[in-house]
C-alpha positions in Angstrom: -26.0 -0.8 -15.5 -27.4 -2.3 -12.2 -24.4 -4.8 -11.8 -22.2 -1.4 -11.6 -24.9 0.3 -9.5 -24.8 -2.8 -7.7 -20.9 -3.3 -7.0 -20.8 0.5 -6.1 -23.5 -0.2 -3.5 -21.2 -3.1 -2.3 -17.4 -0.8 -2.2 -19.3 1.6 -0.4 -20.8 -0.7 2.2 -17.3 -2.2 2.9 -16.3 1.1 4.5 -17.1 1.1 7.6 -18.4 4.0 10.0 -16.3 2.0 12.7 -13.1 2.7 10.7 -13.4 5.9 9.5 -10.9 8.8 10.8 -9.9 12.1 10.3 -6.0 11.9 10.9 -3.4 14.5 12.0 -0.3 12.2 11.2 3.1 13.4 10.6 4.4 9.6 9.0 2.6 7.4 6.6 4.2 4.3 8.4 3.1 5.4 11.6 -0.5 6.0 9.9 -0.3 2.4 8.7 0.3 1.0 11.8 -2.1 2.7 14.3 -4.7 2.1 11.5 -3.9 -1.5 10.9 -3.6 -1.8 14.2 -8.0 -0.9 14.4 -8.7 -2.6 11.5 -6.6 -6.0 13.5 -8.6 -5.5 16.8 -12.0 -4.6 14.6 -11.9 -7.7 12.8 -10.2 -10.3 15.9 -7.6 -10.7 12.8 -3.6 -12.2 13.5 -0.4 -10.5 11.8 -2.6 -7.7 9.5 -0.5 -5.1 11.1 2.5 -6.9 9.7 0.9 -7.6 6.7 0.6 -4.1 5.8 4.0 -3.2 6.6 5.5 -6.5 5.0 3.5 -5.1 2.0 4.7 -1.5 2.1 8.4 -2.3 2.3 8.4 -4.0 -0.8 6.6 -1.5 -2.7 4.8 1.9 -1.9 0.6 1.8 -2.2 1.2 5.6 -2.1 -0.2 6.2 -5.2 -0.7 9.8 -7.5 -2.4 13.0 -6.8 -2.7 11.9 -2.8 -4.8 8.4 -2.9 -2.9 5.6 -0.7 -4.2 1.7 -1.0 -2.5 0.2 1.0 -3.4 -3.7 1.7 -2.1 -7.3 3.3 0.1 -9.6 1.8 -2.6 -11.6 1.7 -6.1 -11.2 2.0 -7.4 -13.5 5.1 -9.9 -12.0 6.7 -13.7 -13.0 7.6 -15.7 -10.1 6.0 -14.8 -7.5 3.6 -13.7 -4.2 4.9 -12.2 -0.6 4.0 -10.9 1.3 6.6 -10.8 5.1 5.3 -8.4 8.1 6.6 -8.5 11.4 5.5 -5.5 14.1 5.8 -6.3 17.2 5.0 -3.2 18.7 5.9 -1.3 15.8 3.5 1.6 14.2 4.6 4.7 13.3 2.7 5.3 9.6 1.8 9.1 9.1 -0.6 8.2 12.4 -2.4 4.4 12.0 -2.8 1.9 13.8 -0.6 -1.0 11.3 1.0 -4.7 12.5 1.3 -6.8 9.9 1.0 -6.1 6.5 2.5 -8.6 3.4 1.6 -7.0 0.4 3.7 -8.2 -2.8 2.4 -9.3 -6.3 4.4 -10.7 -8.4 1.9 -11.8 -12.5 2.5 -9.8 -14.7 0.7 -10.2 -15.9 -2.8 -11.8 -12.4 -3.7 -9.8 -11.1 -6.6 -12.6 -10.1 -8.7 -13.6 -7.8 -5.4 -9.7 -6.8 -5.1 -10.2 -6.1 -8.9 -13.0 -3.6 -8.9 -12.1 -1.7 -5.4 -8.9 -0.6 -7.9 -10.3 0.1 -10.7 -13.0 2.5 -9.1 -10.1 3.9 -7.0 -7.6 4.4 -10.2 -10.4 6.0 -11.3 -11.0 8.3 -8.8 -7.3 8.9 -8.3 -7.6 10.5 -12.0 -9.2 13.6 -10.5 -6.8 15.2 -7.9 -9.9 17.8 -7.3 -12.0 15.1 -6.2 -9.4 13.2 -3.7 -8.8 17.0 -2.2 -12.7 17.5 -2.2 -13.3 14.0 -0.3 -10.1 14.4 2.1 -11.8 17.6 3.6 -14.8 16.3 4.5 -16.1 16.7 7.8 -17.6 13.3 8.4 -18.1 9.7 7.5 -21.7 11.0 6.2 -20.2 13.8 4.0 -18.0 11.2 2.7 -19.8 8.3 2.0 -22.5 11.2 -0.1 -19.7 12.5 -1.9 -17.9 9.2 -2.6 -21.1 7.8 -4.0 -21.6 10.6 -6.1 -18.1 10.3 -7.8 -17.9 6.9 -8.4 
């Protein structure tokens, strides 16, 4: 029970207060860009914003009931992060509406990290109440309280 506690602890640490945002965006590519685009100058990183959209145009990280995780072709970076968006109004990505967008920068070599951050976030994706509850949060505060609690 503690290693869980404890890996919880660890997903929720990775989000940063620095890249949290409460967007107003009309595309999901344009989302992915301006936020890669932070997540690139946050973390001194080369070629994530390229990364992401390399990624995406082979196949969609828009996943069901509004959760979106989209990551790098490869995971290069110096510390593990999670940028996290919230859209309360939703946007449409190929049919699907986005809410919730967890970006990931992980270090490399970390595909048990990789591993669990999806897991916890299938999980969560399994209750559509719980992504609209968590994309209308006011705050990184609200959302890091909530998140914690549904994990």
């Amino acid at each position: 029970m503690g290693t869980l506690l404890d890996a919880n602890k660890g997903l929720l640490e990775m989000i940063s207060p620095d890249l949290f945002s409460i967007g107003d965006y009309n595309q999901y590519l344009e989302l992915l860009e301006d936020v890669a685009s932070k997540l690139e100058s946050y973390t001194h990183s080369e070629n994530y914003v390229t990364s992401i959209l390399e990624r995406e145009s082979y196949v969609s990280t828009v996943y069901d009931n509004g959760l979106a995780i989209p990551h790098p072709m490869e995971m290069k970076h110096s510390e593990n992060l999670i940028s996290v968006t919230l859209l309360p109004k939703g946007i449409i990505h190929q049919g699907k509406t986005v809410k919730l967008v967890f970006m990931l920068a992980l270090k490399p070599n970390q595909v048990e990290v990789h591993q669990h951050i999806s897991k916890k976030l299938y999980g969560l994706m399994q209750q559509a109440s719980v992504v609209q509850e968590l994309a209308n949060c006011q705050n990184y505060q609200e959302f890091i309280n909530l998140l914690r609690i549904c994990l």
